[in-house]
C-alpha positions as CSV (number, residue, x, y, z in Angstrom):
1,X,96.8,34.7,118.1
2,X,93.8,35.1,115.9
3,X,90.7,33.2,117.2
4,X,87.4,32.2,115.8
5,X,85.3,35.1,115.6
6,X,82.6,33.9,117.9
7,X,85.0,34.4,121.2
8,X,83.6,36.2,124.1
9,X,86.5,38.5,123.8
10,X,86.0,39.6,120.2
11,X,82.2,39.4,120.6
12,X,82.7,41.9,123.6
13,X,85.2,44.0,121.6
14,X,82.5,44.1,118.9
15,X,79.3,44.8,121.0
16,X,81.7,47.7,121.9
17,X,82.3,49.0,118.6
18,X,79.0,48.9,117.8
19,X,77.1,50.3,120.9
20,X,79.7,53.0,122.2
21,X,82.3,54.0,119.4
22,X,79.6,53.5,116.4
23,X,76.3,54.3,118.1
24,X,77.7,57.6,120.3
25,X,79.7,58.4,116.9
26,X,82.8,58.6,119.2
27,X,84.6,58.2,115.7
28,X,82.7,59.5,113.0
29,X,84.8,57.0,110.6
30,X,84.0,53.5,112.2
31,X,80.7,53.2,110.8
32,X,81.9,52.4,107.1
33,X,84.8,49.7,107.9
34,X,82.6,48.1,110.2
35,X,79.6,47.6,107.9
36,X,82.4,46.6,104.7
37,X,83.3,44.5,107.1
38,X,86.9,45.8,107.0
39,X,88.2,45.2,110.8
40,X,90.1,42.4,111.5
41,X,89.8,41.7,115.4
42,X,92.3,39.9,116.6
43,X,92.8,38.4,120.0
44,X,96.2,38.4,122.4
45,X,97.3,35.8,123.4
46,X,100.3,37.7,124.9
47,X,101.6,37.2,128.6
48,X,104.3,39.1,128.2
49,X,106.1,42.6,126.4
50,X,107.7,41.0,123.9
51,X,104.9,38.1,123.1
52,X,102.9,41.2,122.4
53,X,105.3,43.0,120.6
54,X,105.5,40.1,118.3
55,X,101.9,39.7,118.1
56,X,102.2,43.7,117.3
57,X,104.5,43.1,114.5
58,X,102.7,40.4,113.2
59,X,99.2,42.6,112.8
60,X,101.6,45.7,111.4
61,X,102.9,43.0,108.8
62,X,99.4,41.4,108.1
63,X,98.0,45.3,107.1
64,X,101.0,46.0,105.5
65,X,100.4,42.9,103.2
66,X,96.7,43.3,102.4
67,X,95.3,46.2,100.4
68,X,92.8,48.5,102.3
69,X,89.8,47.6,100.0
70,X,90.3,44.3,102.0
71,X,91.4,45.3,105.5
72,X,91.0,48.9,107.0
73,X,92.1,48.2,109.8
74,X,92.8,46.1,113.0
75,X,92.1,45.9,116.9
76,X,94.4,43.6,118.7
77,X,92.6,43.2,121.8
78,X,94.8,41.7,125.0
79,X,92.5,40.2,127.5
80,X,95.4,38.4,129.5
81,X,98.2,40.9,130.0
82,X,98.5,44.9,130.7
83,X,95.1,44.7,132.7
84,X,96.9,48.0,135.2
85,X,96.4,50.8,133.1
86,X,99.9,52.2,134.0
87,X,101.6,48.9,132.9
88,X,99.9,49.7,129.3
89,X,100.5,53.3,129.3
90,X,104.2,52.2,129.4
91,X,104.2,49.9,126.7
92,X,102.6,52.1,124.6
93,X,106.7,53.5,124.6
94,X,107.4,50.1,123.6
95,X,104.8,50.0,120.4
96,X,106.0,53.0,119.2
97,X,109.3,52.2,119.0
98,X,108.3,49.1,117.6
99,X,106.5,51.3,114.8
100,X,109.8,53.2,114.6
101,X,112.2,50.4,114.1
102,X,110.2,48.6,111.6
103,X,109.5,51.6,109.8
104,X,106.1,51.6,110.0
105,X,106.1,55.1,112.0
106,X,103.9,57.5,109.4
107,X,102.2,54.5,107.9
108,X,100.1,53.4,110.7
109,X,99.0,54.2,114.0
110,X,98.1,53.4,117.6
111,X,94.6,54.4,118.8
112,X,94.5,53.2,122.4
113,X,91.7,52.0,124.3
114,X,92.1,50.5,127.9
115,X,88.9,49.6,130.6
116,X,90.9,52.2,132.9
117,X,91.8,54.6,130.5
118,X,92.3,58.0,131.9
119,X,93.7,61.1,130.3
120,X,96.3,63.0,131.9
121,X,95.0,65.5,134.5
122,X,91.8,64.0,134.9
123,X,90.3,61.9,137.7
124,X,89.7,57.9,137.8
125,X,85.8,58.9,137.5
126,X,85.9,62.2,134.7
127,X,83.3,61.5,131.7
128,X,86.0,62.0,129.2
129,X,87.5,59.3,129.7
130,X,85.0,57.2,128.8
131,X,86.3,57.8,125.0
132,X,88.5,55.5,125.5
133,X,87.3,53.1,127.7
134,X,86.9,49.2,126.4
135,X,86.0,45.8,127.6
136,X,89.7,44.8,127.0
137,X,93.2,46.7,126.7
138,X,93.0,47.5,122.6
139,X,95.9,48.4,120.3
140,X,94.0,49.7,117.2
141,X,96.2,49.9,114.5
142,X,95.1,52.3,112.0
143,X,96.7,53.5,108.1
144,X,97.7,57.0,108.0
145,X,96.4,57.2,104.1
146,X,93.1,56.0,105.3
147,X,92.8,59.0,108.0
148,X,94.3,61.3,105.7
149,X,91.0,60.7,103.2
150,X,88.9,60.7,105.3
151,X,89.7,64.1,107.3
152,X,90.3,65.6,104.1
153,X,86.2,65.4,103.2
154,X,85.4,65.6,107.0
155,X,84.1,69.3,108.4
156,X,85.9,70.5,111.6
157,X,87.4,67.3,112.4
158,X,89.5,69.1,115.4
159,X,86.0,69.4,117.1
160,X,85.8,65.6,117.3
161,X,87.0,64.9,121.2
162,X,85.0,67.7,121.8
163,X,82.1,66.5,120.6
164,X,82.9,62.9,122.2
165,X,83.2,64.3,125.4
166,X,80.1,66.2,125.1
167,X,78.6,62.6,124.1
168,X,79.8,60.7,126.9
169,X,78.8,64.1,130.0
170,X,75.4,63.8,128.6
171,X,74.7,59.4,129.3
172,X,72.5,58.9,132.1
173,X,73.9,56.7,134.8
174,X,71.4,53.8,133.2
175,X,73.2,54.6,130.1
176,X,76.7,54.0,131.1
177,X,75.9,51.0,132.9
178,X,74.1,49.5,130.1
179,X,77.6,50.7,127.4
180,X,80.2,50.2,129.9
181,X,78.9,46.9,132.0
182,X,82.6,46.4,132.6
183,X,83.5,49.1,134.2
């Protein structure tokens, strides 16, 4: 499941992070994980539903047995499998239940990222979706006690997707091409 760190995936998934959720501060908390070098990236080798939902359960388990001053967080990045967007939307049911049945429901979370992710009543080709656009179909699996802290200290944090979206409008067309070559 996990593989070396050097792969084109995870160097894509990184280049990513950095470039478009870091550098357009589409989450204002990325920054400090990334340069503590909490963020375990960790590529799919999932072909199936329930390969992934194992791989799923194995990341949840991982977190859940290493203290946050070592790991913050993970992306579980699945270059082989959900590549139609509605295929993942749907398993996103599964995941949850997943979180659910192991308990893990209000401990962690799923932030979702997808290179055709598009919000419900938008079009294919709206800016905002752009948020949450990726090289790769992403399950980020984030602690609950870590988002709590951090809102806590953060001003106006229901102004975020705002903001993001205002990010995103404002990218010239060289600008997009040059964050989201894969698109």
């Amino acid at each position: 499941m996990e593989k070396n760190q050097q792969s084109p995936v995870i160097l894509a998934t990184q280049q990513w992070l950095s470039d478009v959720v870091i550098g357009l501060n589409l989450c204002p908390f990325a920054r400090k994980p990334q340069r503590a070098n909490l963020i375990r990236f960790t590529e799919s080798s999932a072909s199936s539903e329930k390969e992934l939902l194992a791989e799923l359960l194995a990341e949840l388990e991982y977190l859940d047995a290493t203290h946050a001053e070592q790991l913050e967080t993970t992306l579980l990045i699945i270059p082989n499998f959900l590549q139609d967007f509605v295929d993942y939307n749907q398993f996103l049911d599964l995941a949850d239940w997943l979180l659910e049945r192991h308990e893990y429901d209000g401990v962690y979370q799923l932030a979702t990222f997808h290179p055709h992710y598009q919000f419900a009543g938008t079009r294919a080709e709206d800016a905002e979706n752009l948020t949450n656009r990726a090289p790769y179909p992403i399950l980020h699996l984030i602690r609950e006690d870590s988002i709590e802290r951090v809102l806590e200290n953060y001003p106006d944090p229901e102004a975020i997707p705002d903001n993001n979206i205002k990010a995103v409008r404002n990218l010239t067309v060289e600008q997009r091409r040059k964050l989201f070559p894969y698109l």
